[in-house]
MARNUMI-158084 format. One record per atom (N, C-alpha, C, O, CB): residue in three letters; x, y, z. Coordinates in steps of 0.05 Angstrom, whole numbers, plus 32768, in hexadecimal, padded with zeros to 4 digits. Glycine has a CB too. Layout:
# residues N
ALAXYZ...
This chain:
# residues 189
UNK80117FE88000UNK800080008000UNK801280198000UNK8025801A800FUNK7FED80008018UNK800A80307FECUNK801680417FECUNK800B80587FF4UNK7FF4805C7FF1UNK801E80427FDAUNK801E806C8003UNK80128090800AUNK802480947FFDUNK803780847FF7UNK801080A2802BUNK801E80B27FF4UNK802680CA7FF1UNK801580DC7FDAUNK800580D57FC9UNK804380C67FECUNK801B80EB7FDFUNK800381067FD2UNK8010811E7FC3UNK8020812B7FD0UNK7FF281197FEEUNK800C81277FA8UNK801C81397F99UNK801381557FA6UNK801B81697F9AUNK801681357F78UNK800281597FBDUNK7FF6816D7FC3UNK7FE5816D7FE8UNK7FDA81587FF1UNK7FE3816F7FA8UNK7FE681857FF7UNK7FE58182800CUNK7FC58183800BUNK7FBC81998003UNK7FF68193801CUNK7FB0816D8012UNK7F9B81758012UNK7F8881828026UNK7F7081848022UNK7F948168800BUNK7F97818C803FUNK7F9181978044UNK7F8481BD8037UNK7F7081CC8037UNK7F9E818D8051UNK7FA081BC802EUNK7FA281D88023UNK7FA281DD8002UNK7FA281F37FF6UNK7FBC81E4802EUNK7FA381C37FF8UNK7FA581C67FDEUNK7FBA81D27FC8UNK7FBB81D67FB0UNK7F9281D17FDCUNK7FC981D57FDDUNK7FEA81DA7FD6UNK7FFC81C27FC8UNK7FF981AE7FD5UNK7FFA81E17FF2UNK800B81BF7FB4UNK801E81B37FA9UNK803481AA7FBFUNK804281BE7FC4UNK802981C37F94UNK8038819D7FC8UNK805081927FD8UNK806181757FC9UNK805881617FBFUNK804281887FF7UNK8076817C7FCCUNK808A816E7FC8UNK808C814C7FD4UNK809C81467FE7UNK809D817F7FD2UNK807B81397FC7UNK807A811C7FE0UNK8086810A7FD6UNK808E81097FBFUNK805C810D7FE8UNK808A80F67FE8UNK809080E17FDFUNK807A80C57FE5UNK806980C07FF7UNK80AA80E07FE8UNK808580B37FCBUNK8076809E7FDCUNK808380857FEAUNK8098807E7FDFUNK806280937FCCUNK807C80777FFDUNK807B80668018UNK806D80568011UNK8057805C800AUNK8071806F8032UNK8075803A8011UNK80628023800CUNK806980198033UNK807C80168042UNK807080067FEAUNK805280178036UNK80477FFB8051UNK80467FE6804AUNK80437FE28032UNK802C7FFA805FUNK80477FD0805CUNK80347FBA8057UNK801B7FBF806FUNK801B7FD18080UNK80457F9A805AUNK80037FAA806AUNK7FF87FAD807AUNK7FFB7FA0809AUNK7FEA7F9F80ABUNK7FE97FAA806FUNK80127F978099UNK80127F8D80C4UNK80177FA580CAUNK80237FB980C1UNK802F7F7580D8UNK80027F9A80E8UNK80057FB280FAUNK80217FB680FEUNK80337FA980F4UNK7FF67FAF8116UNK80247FD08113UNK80437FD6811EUNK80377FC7813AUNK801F7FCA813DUNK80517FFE8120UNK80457FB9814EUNK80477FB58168UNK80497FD18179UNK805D7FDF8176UNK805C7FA3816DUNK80367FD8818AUNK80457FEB81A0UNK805A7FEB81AFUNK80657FFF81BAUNK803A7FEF81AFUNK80607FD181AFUNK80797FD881BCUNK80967FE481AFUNK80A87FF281BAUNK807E7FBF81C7UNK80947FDB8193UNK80A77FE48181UNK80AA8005817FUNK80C08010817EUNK809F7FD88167UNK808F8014817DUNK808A802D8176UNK809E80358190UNK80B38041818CUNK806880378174UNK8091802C81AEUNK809B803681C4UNK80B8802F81CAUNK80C1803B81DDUNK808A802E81D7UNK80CB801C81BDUNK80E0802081C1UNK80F1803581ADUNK8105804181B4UNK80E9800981C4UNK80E480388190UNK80EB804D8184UNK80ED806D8197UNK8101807B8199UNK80D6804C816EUNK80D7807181A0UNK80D7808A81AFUNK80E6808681C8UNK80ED809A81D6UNK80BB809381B4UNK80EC806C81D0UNK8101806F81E7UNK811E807581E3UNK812F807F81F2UNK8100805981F5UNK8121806881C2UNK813C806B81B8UNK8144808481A7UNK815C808B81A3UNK8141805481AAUNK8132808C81A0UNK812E80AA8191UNK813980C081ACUNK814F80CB81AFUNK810480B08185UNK812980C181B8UNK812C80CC81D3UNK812680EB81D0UNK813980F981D8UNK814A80C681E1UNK811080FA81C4UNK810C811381BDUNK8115812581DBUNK810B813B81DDUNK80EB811781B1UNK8126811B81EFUNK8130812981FBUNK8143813581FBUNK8145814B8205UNK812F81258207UNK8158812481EEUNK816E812F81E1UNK817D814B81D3UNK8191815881D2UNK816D812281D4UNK8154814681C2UNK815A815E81B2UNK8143817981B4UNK8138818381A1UNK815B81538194UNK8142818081D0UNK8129819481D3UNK8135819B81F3UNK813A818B8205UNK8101818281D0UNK813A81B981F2UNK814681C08208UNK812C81C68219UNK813481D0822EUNK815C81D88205UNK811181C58218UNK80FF81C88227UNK80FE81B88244UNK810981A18247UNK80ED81C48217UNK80EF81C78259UNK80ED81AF8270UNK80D481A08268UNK80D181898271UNK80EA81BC8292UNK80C081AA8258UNK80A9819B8256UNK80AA8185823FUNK80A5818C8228UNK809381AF8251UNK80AF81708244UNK80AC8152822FUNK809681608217UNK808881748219UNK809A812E8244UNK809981528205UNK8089814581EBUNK807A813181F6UNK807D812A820DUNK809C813881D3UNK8067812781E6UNK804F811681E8UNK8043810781D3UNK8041811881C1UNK803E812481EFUNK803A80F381CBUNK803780DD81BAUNK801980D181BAUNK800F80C281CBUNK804C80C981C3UNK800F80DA81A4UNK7FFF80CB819FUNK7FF380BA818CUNK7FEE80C18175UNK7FF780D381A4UNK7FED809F8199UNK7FF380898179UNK7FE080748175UNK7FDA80618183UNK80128073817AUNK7FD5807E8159UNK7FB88076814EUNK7FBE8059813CUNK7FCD805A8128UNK7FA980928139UNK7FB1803E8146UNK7FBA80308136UNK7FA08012813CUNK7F908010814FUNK7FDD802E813CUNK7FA480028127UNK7F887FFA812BUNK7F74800C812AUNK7F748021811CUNK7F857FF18142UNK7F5B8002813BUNK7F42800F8135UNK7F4580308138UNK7F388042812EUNK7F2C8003814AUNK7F5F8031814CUNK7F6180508156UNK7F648062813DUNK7F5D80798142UNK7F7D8056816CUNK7F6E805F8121UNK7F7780658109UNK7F64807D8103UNK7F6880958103UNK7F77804D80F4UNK7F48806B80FCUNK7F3380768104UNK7F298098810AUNK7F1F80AA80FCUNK7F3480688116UNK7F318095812CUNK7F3180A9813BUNK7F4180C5812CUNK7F3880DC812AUNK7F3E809D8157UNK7F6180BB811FUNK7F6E80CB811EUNK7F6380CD80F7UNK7F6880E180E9UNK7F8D80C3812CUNK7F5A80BF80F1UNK7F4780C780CEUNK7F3880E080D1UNK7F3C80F480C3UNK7F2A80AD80C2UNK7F1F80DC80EEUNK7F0580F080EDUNK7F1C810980F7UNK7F18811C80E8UNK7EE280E78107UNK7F28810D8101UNK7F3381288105UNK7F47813480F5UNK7F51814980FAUNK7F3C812A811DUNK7F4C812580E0UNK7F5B813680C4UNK7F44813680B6UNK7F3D814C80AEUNK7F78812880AFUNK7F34812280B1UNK7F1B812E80A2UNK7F08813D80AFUNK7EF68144809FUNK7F0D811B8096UNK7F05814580C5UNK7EEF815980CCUNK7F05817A80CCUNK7EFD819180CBUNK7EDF814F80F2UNK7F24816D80CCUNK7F35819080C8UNK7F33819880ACUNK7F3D81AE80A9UNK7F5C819180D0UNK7F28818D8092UNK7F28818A8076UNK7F1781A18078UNK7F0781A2808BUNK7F1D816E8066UNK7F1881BA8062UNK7F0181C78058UNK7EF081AB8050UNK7EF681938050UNK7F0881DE803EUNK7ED981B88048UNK7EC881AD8036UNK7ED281A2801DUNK7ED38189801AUNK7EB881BF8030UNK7ED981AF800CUNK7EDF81AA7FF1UNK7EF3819B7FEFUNK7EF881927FD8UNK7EE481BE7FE3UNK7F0281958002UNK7F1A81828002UNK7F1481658011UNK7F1F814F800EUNK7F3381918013UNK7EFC81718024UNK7EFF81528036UNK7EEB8145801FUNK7EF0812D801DUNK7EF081508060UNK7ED5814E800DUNK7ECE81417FF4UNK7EDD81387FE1UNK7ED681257FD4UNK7EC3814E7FE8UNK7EF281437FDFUNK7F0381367FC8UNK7F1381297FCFUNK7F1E811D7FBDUNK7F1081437FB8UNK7F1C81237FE7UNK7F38810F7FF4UNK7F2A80FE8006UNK7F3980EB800DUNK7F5481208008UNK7F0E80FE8013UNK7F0880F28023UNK7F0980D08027UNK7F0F80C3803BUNK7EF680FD8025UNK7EFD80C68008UNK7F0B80AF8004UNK7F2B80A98005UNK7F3780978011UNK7F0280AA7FEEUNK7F3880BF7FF5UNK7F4E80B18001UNK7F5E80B4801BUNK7F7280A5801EUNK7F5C80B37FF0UNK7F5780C2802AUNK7F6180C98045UNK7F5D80B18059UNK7F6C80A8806AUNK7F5180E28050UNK7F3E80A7804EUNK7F3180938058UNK7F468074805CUNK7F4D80688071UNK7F18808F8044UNK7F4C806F8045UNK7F5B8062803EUNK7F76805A8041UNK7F8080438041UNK7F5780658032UNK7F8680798044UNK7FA7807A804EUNK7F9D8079806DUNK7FA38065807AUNK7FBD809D8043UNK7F8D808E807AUNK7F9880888091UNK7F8E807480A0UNK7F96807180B7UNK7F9A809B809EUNK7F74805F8094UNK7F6C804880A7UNK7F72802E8098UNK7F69801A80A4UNK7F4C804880AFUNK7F7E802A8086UNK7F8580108075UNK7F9F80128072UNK7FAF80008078UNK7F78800D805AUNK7FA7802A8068UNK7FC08029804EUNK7FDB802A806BUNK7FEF801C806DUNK7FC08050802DUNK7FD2803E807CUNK7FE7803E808EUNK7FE7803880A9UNK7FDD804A80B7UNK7FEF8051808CUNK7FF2802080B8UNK7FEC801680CCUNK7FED802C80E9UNK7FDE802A80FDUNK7FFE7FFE80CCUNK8000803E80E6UNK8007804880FEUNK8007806380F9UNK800F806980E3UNK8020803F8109UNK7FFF8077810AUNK7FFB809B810DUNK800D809C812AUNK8008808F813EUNK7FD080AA8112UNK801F80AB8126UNK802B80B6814FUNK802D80D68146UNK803E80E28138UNK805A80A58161UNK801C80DC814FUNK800F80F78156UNK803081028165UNK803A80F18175UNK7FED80F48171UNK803F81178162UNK805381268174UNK804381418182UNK803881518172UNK807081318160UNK80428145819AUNK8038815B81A4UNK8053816C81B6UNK8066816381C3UNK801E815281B7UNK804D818081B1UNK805F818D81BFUNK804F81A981CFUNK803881B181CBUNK8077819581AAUNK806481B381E2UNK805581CC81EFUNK804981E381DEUNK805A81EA81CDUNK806881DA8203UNK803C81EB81DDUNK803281FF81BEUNK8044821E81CDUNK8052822881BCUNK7FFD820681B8UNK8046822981DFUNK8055823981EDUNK807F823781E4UNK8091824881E8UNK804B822E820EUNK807F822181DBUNK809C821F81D1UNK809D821381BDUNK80B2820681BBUNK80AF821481E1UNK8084820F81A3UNK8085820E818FUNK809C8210817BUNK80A68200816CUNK80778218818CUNK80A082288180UNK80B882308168UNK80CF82278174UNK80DC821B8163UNK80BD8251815FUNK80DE8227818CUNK80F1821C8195UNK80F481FB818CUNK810981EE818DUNK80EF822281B0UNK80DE81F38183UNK80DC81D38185UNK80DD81C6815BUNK80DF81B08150UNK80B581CA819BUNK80DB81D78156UNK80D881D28132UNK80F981C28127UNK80FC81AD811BUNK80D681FC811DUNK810F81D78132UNK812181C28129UNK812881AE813AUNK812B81988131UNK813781CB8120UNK812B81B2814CUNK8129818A8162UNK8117817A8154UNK811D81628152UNK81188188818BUNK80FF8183814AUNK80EB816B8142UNK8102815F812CUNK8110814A812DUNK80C781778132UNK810281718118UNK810A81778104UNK812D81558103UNK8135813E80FDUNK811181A18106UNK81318165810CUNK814A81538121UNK814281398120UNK81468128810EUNK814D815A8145UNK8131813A8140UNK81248124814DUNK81128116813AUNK811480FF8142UNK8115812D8165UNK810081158124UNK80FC8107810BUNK810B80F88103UNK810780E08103UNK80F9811480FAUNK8123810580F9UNK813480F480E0UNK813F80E080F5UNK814180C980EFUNK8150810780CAUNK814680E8810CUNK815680D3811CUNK813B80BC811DUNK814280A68115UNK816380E18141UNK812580BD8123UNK810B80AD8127UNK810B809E811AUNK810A80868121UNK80F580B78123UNK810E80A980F8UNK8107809980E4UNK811D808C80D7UNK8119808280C2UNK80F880A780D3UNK8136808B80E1UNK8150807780E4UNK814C805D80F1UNK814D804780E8UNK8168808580F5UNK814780668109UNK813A804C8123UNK812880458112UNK813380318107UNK812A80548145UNK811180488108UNK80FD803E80FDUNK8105802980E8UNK80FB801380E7UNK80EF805280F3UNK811B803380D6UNK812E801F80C2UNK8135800B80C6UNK81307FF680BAUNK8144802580BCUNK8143800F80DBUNK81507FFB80E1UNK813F7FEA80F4UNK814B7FD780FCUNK816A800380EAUNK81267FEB80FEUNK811B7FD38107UNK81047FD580F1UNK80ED7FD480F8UNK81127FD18128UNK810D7FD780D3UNK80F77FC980C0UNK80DE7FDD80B3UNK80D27FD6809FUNK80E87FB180D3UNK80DA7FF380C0UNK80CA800C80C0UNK80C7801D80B3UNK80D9802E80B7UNK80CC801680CDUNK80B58026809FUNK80B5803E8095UNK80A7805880A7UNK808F805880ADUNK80A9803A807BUNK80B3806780ACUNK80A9807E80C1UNK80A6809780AFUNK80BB80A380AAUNK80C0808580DCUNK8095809E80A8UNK809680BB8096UNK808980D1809BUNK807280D68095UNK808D80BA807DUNK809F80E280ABUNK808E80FE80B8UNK8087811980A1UNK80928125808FUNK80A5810D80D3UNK806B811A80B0UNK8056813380A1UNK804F814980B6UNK8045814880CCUNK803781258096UNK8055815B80A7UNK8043817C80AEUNK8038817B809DUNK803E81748087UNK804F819B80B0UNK801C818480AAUNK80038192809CUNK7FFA819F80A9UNK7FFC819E80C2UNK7FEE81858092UNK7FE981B58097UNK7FDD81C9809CUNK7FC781BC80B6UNK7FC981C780CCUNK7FD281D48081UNK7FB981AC80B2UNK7FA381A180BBUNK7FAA81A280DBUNK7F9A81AA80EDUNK7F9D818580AEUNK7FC4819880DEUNK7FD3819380F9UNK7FCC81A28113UNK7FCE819C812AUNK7FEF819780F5UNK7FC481B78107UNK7FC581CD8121UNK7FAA81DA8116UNK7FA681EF8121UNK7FE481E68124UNK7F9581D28104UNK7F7981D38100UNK7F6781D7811DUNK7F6381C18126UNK7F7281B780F1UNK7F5D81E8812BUNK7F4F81E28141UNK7F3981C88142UNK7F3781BE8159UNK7F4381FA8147UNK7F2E81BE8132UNK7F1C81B08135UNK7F31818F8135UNK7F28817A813EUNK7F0481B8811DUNK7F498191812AUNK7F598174812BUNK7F62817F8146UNK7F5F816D8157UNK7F75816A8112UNK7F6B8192814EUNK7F7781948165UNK7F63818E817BUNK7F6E817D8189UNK7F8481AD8168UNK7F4781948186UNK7F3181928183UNK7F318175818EUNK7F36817081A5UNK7F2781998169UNK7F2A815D8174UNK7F2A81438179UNK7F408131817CUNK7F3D8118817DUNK7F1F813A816AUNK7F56813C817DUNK7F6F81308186UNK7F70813281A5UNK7F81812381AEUNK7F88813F8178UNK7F65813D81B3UNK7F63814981D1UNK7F77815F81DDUNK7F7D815F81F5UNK7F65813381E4UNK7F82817281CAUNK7F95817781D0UNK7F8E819681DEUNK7F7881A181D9UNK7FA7817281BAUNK7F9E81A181ECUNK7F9A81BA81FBUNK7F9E81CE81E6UNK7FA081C881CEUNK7FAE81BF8213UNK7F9F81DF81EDUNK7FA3820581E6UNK7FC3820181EDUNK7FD1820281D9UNK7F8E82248202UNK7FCC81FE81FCUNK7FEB81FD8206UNK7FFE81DE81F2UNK801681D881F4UNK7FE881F68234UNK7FED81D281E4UNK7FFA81C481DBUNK7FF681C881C1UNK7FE681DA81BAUNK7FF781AE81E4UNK800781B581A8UNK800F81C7818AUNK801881A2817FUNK80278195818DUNK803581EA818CUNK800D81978168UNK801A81848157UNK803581908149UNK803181A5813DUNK8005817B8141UNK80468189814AUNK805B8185813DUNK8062817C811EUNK806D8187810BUNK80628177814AUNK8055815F8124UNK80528150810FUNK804581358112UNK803781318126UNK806A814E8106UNK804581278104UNK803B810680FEUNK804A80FB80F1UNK8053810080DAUNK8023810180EFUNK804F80EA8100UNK805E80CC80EFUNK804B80B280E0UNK803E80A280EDUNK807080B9810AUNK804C80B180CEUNK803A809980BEUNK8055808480C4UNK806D808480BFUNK803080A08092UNK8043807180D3UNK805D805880DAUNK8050803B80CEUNK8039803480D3UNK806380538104UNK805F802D80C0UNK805C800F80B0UNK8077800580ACUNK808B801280A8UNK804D80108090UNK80747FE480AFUNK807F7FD9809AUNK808F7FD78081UNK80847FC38078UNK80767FD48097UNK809B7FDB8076UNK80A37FDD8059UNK80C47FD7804EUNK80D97FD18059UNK809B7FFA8053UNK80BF7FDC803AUNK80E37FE1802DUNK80EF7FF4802EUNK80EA800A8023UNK80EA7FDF8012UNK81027FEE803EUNK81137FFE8047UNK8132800C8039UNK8143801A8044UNK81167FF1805BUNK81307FFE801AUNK81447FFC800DUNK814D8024800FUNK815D802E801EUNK813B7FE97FEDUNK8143802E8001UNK814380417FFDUNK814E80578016UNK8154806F8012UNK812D80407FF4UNK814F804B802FUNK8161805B8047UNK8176804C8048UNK818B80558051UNK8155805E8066UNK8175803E8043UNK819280268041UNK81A9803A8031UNK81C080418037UNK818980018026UNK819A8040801FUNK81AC8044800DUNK81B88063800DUNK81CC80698000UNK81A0803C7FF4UNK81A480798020UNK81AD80948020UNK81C280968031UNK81C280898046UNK819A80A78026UNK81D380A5802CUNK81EB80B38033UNK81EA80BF8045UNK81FD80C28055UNK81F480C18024UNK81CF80CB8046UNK81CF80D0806CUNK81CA80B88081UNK81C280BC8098UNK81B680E58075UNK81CC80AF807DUNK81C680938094UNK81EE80878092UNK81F7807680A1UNK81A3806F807FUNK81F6808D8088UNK820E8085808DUNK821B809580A6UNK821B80AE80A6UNK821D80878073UNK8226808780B9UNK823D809080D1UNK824D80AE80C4UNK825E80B280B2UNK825A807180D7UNK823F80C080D7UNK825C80D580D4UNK826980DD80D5UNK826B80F580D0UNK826480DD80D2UNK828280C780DEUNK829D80CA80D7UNK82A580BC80C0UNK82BB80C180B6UNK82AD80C280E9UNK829280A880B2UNK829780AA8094UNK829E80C28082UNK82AF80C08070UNK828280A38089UNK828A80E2808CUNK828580F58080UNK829A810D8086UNK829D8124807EUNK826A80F98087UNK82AB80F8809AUNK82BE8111809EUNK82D88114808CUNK82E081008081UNK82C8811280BBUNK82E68130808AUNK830081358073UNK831081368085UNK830681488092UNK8304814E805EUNK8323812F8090UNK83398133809DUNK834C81478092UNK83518145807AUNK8344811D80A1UNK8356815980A0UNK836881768093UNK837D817880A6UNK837C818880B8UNK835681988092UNK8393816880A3UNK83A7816180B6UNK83CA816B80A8UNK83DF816880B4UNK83A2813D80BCUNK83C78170809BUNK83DE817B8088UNK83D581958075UNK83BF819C806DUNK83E781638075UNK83F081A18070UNK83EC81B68059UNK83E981AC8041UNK83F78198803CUNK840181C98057UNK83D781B6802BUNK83D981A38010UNK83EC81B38008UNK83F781B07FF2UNK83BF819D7FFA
């Protein structure tokens, strides 16, 4: 099963995507939860107040479908609604919601930013495709709304988490050790 979208439908904007094949097994929770233990978004967020996780999977998928489709204008949740339907309760096994303090929002964009790519390394290497999204929709009051989230709290992002082939991180050049990447300058040329 494949995602990805030539366009944000929330906003109807052109975005740059790619696509992610899943299979359909579930992810185990326990797997997700040692990812975030080994990720460790503490590392990279000088805040005292933690991040927060929330992860739609199984029937819960669902839950996290009606609140991107009730953040949809009209005219969009008509035209994508089938397929929204489809990526986020069939096509893709796992949603982990990132929340952060909405009060240190902007302090927190490049740690995510960071804290992502490191995510979706771990994710590799135990077999995983992890593919983080901003959308407009994210911070929609009515998704924010049915997500349960406060006034003091702010999405970050979403991780679509599955199964899949992994060839394709295998093979990028950023996943290589970096002291591969280093030049040594130890003499005059």
């Amino acid at each position: 099963m494949s995602t990805g979208l030539g366009q944000d439908a929330a906003s109807g904007k052109k975005k740059r995507t790619g696509t992610c094949e899943f299979s359909p097994l579930p992810v185990p929770q326990s797997v997700i939860r040692r990812l975030l233990d080994e990720a460790d978004p503490s590392l990279y967020v000088m805040s005292p107040e933690p991040w927060r996780f929330m992860l739609f999977a199984s029937e819960g998928r669902q839950l996290y479908l009606e609140a991107v489709r009730q953040s949809y204008p009209p005219h969009l949740a008509d035209r994508y609604g089938d397929w929204a339907t489809y990526q986020y309760t069939e096509a893709i096994p796992a949603h982990l919601v990132v929340v952060t303090p909405s009060r240190a929002s902007e302090d927190h964009v490049l740690p995510a930013k960071a804290w992502s790519k490191r995510f979706c390394i771990l994710a590799a290497e135990h077999g995983l495709n992890a593919v983080w999204k901003i959308n407009d929709y994210q911070q929609h009051p009515v998704f924010m709304n049915l997500m349960g989230l406060t006034s003091e709290e702010k999405v970050m992002g979403v991780f679509h988490i599955g199964y899949g082939d992994q060839s394709v991180l295998r093979n990028n050049d950023a996943s290589r050790p970096a002291s591969e990447l280093m030049t040594v300058y130890d003499h005059l040329v």
